[in-house]
CHARMM-style PDB file with segment names, atoms N, HN, CA, C and O in Angstrom:
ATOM      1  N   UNK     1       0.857  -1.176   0.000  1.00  0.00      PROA
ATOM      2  CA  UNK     1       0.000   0.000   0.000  1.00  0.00      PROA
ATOM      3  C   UNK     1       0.902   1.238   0.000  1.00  0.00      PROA
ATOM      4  O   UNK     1       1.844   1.234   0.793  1.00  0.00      PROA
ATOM      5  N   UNK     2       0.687   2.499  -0.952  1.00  0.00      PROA
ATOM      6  HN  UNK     2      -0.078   2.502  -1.596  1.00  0.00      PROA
ATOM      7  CA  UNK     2       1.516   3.354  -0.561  1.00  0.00      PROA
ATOM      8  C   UNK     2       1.163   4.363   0.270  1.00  0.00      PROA
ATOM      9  O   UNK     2       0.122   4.385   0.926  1.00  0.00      PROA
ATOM     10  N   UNK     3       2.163   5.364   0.258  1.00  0.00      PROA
ATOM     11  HN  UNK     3       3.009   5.346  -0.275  1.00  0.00      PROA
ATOM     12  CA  UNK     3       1.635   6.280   1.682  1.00  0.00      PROA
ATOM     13  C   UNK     3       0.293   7.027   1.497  1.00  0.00      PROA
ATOM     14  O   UNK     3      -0.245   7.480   2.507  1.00  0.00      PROA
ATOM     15  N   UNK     4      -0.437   7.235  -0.014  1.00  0.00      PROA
ATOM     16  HN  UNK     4       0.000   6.868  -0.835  1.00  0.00      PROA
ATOM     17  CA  UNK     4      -1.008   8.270  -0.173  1.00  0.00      PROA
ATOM     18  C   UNK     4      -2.248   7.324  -0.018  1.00  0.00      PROA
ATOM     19  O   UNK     4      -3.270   7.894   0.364  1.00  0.00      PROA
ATOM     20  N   UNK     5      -2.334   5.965  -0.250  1.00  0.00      PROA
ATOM     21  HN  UNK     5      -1.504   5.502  -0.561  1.00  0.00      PROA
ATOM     22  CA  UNK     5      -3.584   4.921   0.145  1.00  0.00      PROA
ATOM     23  C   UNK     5      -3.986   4.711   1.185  1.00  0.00      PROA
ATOM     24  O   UNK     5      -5.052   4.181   1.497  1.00  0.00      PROA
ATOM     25  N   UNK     6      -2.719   5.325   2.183  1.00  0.00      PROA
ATOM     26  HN  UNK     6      -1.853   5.756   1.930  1.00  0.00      PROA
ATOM     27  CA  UNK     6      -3.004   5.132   3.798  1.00  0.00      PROA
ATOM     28  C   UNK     6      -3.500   6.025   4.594  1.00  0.00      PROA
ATOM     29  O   UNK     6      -3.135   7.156   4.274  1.00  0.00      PROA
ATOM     30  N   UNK     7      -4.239   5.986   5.577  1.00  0.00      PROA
ATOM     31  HN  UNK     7      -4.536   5.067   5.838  1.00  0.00      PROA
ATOM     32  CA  UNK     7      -4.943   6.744   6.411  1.00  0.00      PROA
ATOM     33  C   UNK     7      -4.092   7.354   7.330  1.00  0.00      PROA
ATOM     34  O   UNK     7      -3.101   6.675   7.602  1.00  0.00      PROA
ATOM     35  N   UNK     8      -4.165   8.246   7.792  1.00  0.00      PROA
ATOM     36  HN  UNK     8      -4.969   8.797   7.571  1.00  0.00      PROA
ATOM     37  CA  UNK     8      -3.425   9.151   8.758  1.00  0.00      PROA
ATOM     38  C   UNK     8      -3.102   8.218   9.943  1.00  0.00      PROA
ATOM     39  O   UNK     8      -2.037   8.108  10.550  1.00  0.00      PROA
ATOM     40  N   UNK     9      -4.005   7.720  10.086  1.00  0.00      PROA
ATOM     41  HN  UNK     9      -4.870   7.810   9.592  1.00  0.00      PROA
ATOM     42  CA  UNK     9      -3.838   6.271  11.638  1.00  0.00      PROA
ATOM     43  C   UNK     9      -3.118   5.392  10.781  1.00  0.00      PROA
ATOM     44  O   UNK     9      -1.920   5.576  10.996  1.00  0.00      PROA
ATOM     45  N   UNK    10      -3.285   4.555   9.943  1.00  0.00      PROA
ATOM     46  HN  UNK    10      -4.258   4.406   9.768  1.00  0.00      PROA
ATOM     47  CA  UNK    10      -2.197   3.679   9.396  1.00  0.00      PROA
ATOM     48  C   UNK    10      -0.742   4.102   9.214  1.00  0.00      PROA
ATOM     49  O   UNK    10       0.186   3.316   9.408  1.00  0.00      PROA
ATOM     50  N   UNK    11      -0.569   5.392   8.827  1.00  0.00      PROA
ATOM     51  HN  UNK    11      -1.322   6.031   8.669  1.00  0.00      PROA
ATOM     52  CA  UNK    11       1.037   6.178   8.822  1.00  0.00      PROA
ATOM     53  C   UNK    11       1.344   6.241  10.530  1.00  0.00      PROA
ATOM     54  O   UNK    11       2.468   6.605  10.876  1.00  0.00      PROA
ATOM     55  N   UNK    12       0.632   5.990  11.267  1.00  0.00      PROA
ATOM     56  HN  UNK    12      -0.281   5.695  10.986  1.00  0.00      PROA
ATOM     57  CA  UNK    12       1.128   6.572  12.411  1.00  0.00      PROA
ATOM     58  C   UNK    12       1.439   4.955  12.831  1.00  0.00      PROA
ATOM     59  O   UNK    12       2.587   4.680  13.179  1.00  0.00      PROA
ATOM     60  N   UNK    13       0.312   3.789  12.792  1.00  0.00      PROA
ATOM     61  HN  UNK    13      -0.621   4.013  12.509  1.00  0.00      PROA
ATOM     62  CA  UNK    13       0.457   3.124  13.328  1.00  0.00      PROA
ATOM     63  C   UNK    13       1.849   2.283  12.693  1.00  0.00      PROA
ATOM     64  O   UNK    13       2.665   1.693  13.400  1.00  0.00      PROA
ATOM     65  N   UNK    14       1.885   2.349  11.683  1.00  0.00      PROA
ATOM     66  HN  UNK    14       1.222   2.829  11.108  1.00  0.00      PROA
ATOM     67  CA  UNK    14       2.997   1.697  10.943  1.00  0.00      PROA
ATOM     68  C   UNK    14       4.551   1.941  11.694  1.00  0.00      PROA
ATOM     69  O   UNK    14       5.487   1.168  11.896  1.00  0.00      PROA
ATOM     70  N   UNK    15       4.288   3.772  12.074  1.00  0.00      PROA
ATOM     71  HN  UNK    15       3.527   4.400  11.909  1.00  0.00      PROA
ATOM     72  CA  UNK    15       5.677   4.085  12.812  1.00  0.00      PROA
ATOM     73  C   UNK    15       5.439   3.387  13.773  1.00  0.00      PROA
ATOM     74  O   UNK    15       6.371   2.592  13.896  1.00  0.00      PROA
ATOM     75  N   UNK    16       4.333   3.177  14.899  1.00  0.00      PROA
ATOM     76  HN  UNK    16       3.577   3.823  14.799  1.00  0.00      PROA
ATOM     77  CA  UNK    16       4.662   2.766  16.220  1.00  0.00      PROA
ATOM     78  C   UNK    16       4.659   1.725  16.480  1.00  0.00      PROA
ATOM     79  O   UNK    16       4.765   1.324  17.639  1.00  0.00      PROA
ATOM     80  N   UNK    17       4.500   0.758  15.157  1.00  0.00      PROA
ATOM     81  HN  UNK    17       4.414   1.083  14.215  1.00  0.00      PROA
ATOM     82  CA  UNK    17       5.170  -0.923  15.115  1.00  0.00      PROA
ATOM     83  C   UNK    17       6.199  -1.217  14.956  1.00  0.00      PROA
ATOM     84  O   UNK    17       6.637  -2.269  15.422  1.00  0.00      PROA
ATOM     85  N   UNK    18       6.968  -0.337  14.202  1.00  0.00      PROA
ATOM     86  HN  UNK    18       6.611   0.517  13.823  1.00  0.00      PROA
ATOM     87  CA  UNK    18       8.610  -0.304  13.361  1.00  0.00      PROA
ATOM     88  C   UNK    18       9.114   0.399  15.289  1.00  0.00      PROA
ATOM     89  O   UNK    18      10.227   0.426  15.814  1.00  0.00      PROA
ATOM     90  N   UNK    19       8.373   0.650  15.594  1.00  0.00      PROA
ATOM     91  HN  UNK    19       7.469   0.629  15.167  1.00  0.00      PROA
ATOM     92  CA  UNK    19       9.335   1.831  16.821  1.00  0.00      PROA
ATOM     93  C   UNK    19       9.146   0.795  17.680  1.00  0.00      PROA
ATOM     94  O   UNK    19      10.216   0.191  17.762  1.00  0.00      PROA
ATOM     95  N   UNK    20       8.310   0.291  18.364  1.00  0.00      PROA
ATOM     96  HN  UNK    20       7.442   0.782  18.298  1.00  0.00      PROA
ATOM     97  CA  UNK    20       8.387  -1.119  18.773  1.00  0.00      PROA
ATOM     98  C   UNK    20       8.628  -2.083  18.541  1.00  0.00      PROA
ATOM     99  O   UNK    20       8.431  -2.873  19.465  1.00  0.00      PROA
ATOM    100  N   UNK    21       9.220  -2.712  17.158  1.00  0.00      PROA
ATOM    101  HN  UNK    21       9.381  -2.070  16.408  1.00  0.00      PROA
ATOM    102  CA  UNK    21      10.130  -3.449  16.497  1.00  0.00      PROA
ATOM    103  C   UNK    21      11.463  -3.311  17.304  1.00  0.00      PROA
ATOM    104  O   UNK    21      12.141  -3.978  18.085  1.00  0.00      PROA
ATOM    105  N   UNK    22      11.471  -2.222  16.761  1.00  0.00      PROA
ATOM    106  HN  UNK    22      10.920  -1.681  16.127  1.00  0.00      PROA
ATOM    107  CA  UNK    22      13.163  -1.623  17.191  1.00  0.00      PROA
ATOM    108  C   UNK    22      13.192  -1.686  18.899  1.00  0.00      PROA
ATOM    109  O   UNK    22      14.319  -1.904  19.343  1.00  0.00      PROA
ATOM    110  N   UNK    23      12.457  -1.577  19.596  1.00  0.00      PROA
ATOM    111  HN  UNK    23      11.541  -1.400  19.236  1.00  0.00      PROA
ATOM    112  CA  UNK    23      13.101  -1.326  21.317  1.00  0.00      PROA
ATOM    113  C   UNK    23      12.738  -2.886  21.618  1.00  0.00      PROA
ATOM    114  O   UNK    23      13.076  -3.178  22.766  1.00  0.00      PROA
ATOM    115  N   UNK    24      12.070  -4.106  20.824  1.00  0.00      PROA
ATOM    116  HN  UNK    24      11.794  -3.869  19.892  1.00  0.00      PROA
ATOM    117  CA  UNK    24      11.950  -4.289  21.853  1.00  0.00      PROA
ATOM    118  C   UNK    24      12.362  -5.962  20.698  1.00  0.00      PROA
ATOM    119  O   UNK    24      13.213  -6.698  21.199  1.00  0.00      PROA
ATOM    120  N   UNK    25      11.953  -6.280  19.742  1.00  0.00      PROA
ATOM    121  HN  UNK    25      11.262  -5.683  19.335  1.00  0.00      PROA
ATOM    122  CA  UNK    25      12.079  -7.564  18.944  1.00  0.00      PROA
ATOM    123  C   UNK    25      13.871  -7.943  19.216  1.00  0.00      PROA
ATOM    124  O   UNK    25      14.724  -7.081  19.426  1.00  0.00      PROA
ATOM    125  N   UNK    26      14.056  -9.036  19.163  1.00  0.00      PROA
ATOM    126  HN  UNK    26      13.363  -9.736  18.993  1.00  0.00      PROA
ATOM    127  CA  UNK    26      15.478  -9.405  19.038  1.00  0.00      PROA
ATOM    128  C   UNK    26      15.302 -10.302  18.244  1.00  0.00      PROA
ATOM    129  O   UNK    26      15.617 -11.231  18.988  1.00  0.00      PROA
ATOM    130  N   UNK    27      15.035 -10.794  17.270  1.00  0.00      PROA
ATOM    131  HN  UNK    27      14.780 -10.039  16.666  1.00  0.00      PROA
ATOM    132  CA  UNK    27      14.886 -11.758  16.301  1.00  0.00      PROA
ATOM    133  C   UNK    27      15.755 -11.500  14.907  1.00  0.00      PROA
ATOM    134  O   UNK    27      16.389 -12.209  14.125  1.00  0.00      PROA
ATOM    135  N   UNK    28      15.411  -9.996  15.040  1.00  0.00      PROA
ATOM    136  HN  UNK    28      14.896  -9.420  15.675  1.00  0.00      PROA
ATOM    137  CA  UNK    28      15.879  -9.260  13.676  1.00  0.00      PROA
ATOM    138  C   UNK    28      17.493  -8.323  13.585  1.00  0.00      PROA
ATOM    139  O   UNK    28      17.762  -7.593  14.538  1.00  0.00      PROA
ATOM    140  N   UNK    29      18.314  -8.402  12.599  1.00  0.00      PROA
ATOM    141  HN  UNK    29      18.095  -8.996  11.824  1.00  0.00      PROA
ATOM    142  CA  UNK    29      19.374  -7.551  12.688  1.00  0.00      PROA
ATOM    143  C   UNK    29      18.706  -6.073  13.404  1.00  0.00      PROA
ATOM    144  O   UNK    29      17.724  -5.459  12.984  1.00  0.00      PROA
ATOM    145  N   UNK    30      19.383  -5.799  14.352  1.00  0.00      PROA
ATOM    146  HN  UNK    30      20.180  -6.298  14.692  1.00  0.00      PROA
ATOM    147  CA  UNK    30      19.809  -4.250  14.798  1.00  0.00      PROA
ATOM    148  C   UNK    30      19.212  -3.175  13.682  1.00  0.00      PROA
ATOM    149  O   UNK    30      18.115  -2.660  13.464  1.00  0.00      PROA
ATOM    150  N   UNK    31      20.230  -3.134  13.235  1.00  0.00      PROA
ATOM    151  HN  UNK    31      21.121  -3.552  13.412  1.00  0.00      PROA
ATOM    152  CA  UNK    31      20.177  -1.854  11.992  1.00  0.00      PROA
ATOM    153  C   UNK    31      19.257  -2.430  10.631  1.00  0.00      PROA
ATOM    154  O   UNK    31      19.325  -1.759   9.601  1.00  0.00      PROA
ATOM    155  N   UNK    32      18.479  -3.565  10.642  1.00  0.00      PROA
ATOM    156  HN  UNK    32      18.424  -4.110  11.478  1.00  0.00      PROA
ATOM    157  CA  UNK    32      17.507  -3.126  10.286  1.00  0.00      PROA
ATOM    158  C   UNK    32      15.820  -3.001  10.607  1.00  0.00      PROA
ATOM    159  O   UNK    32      14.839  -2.708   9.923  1.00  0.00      PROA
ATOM    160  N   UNK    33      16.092  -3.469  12.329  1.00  0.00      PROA
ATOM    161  HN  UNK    33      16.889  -3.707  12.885  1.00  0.00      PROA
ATOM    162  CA  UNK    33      14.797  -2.495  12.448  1.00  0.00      PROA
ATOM    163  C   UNK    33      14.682  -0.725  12.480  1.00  0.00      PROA
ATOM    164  O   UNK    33      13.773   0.051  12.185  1.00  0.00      PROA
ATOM    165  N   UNK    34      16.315  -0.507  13.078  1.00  0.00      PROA
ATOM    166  HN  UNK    34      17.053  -1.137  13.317  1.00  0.00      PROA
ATOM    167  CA  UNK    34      16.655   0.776  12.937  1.00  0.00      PROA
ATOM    168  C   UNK    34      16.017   1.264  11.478  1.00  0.00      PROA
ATOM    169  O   UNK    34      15.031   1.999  11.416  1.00  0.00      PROA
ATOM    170  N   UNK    35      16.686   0.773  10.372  1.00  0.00      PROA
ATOM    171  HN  UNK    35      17.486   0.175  10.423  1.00  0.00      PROA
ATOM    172  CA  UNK    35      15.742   1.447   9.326  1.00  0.00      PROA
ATOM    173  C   UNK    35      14.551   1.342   8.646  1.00  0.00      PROA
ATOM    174  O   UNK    35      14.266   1.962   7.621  1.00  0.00      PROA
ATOM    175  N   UNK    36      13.662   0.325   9.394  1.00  0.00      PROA
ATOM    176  HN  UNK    36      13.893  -0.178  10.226  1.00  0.00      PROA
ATOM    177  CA  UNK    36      12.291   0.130   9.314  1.00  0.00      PROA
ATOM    178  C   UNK    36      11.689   1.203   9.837  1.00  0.00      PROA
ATOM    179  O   UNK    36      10.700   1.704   9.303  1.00  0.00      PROA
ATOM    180  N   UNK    37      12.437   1.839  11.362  1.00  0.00      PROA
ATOM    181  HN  UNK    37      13.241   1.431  11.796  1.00  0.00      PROA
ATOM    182  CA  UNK    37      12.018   2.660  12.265  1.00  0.00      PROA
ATOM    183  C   UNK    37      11.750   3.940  11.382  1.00  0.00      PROA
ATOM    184  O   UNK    37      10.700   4.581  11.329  1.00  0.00      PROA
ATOM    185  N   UNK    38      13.110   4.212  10.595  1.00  0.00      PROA
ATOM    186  HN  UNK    38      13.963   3.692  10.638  1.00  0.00      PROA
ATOM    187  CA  UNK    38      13.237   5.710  10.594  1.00  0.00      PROA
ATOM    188  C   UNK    38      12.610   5.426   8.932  1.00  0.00      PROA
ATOM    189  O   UNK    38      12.032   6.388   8.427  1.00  0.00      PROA
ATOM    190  N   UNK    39      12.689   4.482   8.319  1.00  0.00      PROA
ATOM    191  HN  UNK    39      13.159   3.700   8.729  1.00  0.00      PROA
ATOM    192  CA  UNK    39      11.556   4.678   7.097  1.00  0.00      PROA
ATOM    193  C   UNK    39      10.161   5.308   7.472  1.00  0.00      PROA
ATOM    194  O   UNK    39       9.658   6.279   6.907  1.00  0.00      PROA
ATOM    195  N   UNK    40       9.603   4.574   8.552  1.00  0.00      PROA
ATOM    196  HN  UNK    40      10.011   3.785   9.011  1.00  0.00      PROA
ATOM    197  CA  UNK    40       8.370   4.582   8.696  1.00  0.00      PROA
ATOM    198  C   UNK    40       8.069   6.089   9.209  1.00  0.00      PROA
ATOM    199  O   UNK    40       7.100   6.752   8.839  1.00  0.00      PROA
ATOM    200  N   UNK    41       8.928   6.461   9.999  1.00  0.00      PROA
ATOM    201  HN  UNK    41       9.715   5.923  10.300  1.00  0.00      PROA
ATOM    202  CA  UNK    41       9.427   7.929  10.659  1.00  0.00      PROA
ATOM    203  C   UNK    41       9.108   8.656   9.315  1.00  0.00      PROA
ATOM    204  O   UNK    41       7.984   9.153   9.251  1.00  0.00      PROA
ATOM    205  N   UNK    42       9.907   8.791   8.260  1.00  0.00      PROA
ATOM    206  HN  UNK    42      10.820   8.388   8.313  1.00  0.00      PROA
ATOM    207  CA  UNK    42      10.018   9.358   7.293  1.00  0.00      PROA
ATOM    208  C   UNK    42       8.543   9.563   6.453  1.00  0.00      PROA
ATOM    209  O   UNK    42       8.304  10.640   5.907  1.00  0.00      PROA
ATOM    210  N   UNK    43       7.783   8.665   6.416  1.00  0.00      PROA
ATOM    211  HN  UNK    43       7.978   7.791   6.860  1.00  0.00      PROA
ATOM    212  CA  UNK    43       6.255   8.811   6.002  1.00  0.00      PROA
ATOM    213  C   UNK    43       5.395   9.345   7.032  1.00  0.00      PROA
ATOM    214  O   UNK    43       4.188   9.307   6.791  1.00  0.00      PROA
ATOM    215  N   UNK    44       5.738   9.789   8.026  1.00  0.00      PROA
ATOM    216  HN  UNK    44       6.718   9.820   8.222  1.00  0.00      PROA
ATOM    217  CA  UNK    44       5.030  10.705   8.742  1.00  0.00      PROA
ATOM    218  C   UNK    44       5.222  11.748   9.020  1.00  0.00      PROA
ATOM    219  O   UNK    44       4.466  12.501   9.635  1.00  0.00      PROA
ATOM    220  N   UNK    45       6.736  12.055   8.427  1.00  0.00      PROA
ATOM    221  HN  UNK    45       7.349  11.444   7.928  1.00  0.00      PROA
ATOM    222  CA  UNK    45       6.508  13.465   7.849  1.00  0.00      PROA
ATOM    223  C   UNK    45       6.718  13.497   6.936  1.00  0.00      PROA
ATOM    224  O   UNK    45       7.186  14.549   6.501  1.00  0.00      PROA
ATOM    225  N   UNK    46       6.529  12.454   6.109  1.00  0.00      PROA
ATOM    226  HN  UNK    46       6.149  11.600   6.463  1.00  0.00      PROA
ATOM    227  CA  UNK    46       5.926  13.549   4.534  1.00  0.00      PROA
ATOM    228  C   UNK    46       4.216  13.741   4.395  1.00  0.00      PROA
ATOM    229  O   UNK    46       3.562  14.422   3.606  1.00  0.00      PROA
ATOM    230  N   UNK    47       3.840  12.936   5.392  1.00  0.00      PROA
ATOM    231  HN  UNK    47       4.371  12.383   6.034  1.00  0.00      PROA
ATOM    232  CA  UNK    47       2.117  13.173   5.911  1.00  0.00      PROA
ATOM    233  C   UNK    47       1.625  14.121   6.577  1.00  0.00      PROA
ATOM    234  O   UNK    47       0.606  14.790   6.411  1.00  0.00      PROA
ATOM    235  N   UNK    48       2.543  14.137   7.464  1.00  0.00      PROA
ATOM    236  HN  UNK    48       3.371  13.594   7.599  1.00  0.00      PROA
ATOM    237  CA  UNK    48       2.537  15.367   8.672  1.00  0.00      PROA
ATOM    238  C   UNK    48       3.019  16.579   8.772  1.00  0.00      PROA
ATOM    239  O   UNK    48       2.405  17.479   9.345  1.00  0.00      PROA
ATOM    240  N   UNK    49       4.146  16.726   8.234  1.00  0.00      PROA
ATOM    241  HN  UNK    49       4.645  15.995   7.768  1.00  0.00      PROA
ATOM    242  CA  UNK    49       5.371  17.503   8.432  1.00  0.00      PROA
ATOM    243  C   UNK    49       6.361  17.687   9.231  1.00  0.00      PROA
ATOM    244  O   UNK    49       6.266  16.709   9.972  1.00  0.00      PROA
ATOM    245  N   UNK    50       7.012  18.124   9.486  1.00  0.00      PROA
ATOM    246  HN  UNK    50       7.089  18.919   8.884  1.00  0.00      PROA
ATOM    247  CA  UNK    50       8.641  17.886  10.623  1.00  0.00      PROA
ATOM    248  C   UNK    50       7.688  18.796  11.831  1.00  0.00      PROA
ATOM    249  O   UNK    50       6.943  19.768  11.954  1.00  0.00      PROA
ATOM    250  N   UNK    51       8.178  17.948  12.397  1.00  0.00      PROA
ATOM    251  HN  UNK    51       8.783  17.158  12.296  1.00  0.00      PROA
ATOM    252  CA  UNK    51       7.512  18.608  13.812  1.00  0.00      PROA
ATOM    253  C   UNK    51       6.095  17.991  14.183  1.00  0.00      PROA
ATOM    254  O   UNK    51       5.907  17.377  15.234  1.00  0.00      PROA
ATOM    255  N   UNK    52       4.945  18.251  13.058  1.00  0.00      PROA
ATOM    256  HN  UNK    52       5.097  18.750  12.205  1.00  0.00      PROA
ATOM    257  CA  UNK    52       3.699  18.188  13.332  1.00  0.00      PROA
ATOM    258  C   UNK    52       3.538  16.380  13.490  1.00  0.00      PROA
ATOM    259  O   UNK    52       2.612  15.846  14.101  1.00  0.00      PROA
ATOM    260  N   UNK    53       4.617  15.661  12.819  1.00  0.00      PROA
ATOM    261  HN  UNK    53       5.369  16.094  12.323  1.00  0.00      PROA
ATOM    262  CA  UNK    53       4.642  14.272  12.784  1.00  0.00      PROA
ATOM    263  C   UNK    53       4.697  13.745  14.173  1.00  0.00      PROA
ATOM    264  O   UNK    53       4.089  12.730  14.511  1.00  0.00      PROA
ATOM    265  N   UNK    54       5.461  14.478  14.996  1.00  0.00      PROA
ATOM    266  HN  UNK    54       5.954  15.303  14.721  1.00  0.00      PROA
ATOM    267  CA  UNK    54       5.629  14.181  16.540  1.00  0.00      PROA
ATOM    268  C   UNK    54       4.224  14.528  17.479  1.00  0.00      PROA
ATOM    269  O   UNK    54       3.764  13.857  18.403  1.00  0.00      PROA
ATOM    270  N   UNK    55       3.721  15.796  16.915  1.00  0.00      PROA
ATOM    271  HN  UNK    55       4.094  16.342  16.164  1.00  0.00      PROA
ATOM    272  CA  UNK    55       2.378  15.963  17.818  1.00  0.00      PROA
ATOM    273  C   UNK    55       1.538  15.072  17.368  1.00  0.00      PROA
ATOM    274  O   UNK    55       1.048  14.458  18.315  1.00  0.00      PROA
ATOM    275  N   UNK    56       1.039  14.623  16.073  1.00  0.00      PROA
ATOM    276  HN  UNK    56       1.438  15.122  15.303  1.00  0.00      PROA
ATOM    277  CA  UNK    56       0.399  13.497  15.568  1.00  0.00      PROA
ATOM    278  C   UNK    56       0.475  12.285  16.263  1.00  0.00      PROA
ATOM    279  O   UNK    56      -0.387  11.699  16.918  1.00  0.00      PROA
ATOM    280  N   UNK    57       1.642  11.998  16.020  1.00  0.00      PROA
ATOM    281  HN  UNK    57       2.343  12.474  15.488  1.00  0.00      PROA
ATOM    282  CA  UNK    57       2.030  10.725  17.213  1.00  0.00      PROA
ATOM    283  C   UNK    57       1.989  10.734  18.732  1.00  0.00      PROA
ATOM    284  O   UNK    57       2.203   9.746  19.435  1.00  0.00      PROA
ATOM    285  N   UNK    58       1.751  11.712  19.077  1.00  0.00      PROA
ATOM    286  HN  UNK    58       1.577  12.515  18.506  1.00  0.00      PROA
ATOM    287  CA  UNK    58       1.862  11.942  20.694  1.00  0.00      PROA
ATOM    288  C   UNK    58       0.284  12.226  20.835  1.00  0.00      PROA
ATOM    289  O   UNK    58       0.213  12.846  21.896  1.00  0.00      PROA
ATOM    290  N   UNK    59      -0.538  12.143  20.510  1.00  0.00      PROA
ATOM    291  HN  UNK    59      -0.480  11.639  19.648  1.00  0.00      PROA
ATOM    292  CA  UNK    59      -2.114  12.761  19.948  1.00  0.00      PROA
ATOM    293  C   UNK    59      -2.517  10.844  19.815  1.00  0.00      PROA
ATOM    294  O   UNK    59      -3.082  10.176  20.680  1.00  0.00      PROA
ATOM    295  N   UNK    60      -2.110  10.458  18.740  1.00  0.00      PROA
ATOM    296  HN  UNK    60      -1.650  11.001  18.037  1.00  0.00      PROA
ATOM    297  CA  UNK    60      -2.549   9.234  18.836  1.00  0.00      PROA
ATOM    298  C   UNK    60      -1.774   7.875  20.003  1.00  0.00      PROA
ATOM    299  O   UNK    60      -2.519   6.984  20.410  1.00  0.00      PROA
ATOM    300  N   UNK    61      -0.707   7.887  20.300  1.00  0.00      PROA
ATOM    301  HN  UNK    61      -0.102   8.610  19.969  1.00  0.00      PROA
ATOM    302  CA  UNK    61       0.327   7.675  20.978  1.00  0.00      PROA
ATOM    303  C   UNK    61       0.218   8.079  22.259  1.00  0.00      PROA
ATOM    304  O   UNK    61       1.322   7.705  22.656  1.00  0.00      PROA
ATOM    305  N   UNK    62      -0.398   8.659  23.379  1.00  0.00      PROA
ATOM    306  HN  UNK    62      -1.295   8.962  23.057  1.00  0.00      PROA
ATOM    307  CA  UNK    62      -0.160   9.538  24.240  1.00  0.00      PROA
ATOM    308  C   UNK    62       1.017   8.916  25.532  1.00  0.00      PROA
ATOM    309  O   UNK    62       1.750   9.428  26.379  1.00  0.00      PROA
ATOM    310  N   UNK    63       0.629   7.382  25.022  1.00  0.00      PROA
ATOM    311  HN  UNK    63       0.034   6.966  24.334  1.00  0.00      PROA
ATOM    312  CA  UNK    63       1.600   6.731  26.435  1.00  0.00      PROA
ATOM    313  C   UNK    63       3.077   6.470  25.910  1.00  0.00      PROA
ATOM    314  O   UNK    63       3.922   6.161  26.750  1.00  0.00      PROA
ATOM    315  N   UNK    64       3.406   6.566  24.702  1.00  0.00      PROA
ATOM    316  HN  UNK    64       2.720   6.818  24.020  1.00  0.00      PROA
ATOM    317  CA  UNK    64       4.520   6.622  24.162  1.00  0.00      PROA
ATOM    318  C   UNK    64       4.922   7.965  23.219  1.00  0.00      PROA
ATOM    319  O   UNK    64       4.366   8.559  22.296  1.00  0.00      PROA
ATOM    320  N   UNK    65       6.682   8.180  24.238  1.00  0.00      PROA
ATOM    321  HN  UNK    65       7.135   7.698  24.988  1.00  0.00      PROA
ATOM    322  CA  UNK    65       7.189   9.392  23.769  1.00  0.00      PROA
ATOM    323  C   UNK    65       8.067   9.196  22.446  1.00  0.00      PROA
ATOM    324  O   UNK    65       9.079   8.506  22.569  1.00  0.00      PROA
ATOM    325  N   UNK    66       7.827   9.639  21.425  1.00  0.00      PROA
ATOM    326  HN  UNK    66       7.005  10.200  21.326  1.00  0.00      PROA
ATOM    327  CA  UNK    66       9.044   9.569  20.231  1.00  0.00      PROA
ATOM    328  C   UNK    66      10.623   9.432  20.168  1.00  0.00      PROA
ATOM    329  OT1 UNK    66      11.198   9.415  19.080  1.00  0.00      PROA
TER     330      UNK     66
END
């Protein structure tokens, strides 16, 4: 699916699976959940914008900090 098929909650949720990938899976190389993380990072601000991607996520997110 690409980013523009996805819903504002799917861009977000996508980051906060890749971001929980990364802190917490050990199954997978290091550096590449790292860049699952910051891919997924990266489509929320081209959804959101720099900055507004973090209040988005902290809005839907509230118990997890970026």
């Amino acid at each position: 699916m690409s980013l523009e098929e996805m819903t504002d909650d799917q861009v977000l949720d996508a980051w906060h699976a890749a971001k929980m990938a990364q802190k917490y899976a050990v199954t997978e190389d290091p550096s590449v959940r790292m860049a699952l993380k910051l891919k997924a990072e990266a489509a929320a601000i081209r959804r959101f914008g720099v900055g507004e991607h973090l209040h988005a996520y902290r809005k839907r997110f509230p118990e997890e900090a970026p």
